[in-house]
N, C-alpha and C positions, 0 to 999 in steps of 0.2 A: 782467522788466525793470520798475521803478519808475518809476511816470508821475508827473507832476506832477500837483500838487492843492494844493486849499484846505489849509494847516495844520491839522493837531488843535487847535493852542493859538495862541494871538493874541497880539499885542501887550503888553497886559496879560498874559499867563499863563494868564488863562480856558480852559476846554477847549471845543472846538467837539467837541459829541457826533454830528453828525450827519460830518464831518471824517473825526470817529473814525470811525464805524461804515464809513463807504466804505475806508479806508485797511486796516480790519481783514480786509476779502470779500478787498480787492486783495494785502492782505502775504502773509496766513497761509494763504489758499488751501482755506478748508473749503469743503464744499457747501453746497447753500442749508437744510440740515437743522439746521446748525450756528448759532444764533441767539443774538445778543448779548443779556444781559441786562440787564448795567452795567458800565457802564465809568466812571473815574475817574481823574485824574491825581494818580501821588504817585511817590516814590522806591524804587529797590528798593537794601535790600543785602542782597546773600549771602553765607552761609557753607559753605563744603564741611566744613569740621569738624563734629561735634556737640557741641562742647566748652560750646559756648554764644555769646552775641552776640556778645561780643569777640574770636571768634576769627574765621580766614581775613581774607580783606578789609574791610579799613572805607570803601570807596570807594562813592558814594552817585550813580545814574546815573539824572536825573530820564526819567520817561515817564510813558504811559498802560497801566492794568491792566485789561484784559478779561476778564470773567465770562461766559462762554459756554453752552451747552448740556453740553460735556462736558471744558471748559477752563478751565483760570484762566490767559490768557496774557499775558504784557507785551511791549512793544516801548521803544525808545528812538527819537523819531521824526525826533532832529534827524540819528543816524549813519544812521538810515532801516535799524536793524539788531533780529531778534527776539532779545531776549536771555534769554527762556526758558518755557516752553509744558507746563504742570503739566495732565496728565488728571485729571478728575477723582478716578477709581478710583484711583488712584492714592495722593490724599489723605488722610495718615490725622489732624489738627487743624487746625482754625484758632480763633487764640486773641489775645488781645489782643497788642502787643509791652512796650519797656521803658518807653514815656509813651505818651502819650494821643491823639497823632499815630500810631502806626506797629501793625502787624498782623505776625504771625507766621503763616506757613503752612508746616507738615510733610508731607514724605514718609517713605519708608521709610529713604530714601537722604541725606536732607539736610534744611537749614531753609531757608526762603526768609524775608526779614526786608522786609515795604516800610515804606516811613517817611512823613512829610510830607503824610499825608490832612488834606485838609481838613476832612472833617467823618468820622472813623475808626467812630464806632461806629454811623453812617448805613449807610457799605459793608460795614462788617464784617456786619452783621445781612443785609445782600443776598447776598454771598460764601457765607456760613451754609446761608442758604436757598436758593440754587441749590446747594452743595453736597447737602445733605439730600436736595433735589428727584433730582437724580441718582441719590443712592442707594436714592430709593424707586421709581424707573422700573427700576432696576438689579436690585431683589429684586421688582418685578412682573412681570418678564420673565421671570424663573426660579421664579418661584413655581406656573406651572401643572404643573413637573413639581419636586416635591419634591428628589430627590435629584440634580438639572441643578445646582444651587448647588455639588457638589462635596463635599461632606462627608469628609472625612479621617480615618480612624479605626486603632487601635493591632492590628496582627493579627502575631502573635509576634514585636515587635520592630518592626515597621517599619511606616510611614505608606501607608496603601492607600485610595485614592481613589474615596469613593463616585457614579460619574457616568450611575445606571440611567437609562435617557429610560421607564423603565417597569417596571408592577410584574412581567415575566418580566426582564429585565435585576437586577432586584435578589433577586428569587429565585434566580437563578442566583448572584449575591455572595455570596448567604447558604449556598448548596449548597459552594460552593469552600471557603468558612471556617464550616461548621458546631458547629464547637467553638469557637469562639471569640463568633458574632454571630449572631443572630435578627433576620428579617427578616418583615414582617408587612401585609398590605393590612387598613386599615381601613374599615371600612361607608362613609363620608364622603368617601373616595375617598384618604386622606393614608395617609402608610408608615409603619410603627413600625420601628423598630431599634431592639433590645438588644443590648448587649453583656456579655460577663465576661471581666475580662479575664487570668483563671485559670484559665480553658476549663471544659469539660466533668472531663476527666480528674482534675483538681487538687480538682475537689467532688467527686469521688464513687470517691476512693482504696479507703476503707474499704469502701464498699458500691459495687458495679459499677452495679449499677442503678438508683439511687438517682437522684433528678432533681437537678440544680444549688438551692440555696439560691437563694430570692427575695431578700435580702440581697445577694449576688455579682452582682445585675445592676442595671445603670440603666438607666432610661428615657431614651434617647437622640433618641429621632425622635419626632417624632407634630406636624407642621407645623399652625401655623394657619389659618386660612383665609387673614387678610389681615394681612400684615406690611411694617414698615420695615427696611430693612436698614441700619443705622448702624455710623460706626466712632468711637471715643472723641472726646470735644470736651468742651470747658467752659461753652462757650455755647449756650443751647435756645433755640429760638422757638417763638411762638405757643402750640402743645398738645401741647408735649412737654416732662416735665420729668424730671430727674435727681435717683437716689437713691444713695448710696455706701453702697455695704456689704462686708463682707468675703468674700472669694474664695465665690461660693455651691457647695454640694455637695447633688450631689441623690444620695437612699439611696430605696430599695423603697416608702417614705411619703409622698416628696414629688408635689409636683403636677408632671402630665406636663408635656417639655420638650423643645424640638428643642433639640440641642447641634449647631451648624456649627464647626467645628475648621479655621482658615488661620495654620498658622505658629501662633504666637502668641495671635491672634485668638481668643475664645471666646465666642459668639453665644446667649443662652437667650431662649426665647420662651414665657413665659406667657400661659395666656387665662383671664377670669375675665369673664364680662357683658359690659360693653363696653370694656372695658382690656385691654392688651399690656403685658407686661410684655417687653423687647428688652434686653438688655444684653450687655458687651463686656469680657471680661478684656483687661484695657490694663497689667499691671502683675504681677508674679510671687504677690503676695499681697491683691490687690483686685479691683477690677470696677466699672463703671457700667452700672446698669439705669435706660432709657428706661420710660416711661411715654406710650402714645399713645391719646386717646380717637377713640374715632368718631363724639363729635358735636366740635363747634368747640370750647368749652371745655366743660368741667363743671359738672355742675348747682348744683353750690356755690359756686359762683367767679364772682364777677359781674363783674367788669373781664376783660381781656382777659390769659391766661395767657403773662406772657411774660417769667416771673420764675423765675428758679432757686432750688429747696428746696433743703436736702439734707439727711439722714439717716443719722446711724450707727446699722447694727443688728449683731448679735453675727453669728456665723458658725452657719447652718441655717435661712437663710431661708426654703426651703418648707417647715420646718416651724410658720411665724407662719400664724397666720389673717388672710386677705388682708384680708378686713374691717375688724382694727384697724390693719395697716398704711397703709392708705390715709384712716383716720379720723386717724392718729398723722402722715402728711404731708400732708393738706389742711386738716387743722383746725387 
């Protein structure tokens, strides 16, 4: 039942945040875990097509947008009606919209388009950062057991779901598909997976005995210590920044890499001193690799990192010397 209350918005149109925040516990019904981070009044419109902006409805329904703990939700608060409630996880961009007022947010499933911010690239950058924030609570949670993330992997045809809570659970994966994947505990406590994905049989026709070519396998697992988990975006903050390169392939020389496999999603994790390298096939023939330090910014950078590089490099990236490539984007 909907009580009466102080308006969100006033007379003038001002938002009353503290309104808001009461209106949100009472609407939406999360627990007290669920904590607002910003809110803001602007317009939403949507599309159910992907066609692009002008398609589905062009009908413009002012409210308040809430950035939540693990939501991006809006209300319209005059019909006093939720008109749509975006999980995080869910989330795969948010990106400026067609002007300078309005924001664009992606799912799998659709686009959400809000319009008539007043101050757009104030929220966008808070929107950003609690996204981000989620995704990195979202891969700390999974990250004490490696293969908990799920890892996907190709075993005669078909997608087989890496989910050991431990290194006999994944001995055991590697026991059921021994011709095809190699499963490994490392001294540091992280898993290796290899895979070939021409099995055993297919290298060693000629000679029965003969080991598999170090060639026919990659390096597939070998997790970091500490990782962000991202999914493609245009916009970085703070001490993350973006480099485009083309589709990367790792062969028996490159440097080790966890490969997470959802759908689509292709996730590579390099370590190098105090750098991460994270990146996300978002595209059939590209990728964006994150870059995250472990101190606030870097030692060479004396303002505050909150500027997007980018970089074209040819296709074999683990085969650069990480040295020049980070001399070739920070310098």
């Amino acid at each position: 039942m909907w009580r009466r209350s102080k308006s969100p918005r006033g007379r003038d149109g001002q938002l009353n945040k503290q309104a808001a925040l009461e209106q949100f516990h009472r609407f939406f019904g999360f627990d007290s875990s669920e904590k607002v981070l910003h809110v803001c009044a602007c317009g939403l419109k949507s599309s159910k097509n992907s066609g692009g902006f002008f398609s589905g409805s062009k009908s413009t329904i002012e409210g308040i947008l809430y950035g939540s703990t693990n939501h991006l939700s809006f209300i319209d608060p005059r019909n006093k009606k939720l008109q749509t409630k975006l999980p995080l996880e869910n989330v795969t961009a948010i990106r400026p919209g067609m002007d300078s007022t309005s924001l664009q947010v992606e799912t799998s499933e659709r686009k959400h388009y809000f319009v008539d911010f007043k101050d757009r690239n104030e929220s966008m950058g808070r929107f950003m950062e609690i996204w981000t924030q989620h995704q990195s609570r979202a891969a700390s949670s999974a990250f004490d057991d490696p293969l908990s993330i799920g890892a996907n992997v190709q075993v005669m045809g078909q997608n087989v779901k890496v989910t050991g809570r431990d290194a006999m659970a994944a001995a055991a994966f590697a026991k059921r598909h021994s011709d095809k994947v190699k499963v490994g505990l490392n001294a540091d406590g992280s898993v290796n997976v290899k895979i070939n994905p021409r099995g055993r049989a297919a290298s060693s026709k000629k000679k029965q005995a003969a080991a598999p070519r170090n060639d026919d396998w990659q390096v597939v697992s070998g997790a970091p210590r500490r990782y962000v988990r991202m999914r493609g975006h245009t916009g970085l903050q703070k001490n993350r920044m973006g480099i485009y390169v083309e589709k990367p392939e790792l062969g028996s020389g490159g440097y080790s890499a966890y490969k997470h496999i959802t759908g689509d999603w292709y996730l590579y994790y390099f370590k190098s001193n105090k750098f991460w390298f994270v990146g996300s096939r978002i595209g059939k023939r590209s990728g964006w690799l994150y870059v995250q330090s472990e101190e606030q910014y870097p030692d060479n950078i004396s303002k505050p990192w909150r500027y997007f590089w980018s970089l074209r490099l040819v296709r074999g990236l683990p085969s650069l010397d990480l040295d020049d490539l980070m001399m070739k984007v920070l310098g």
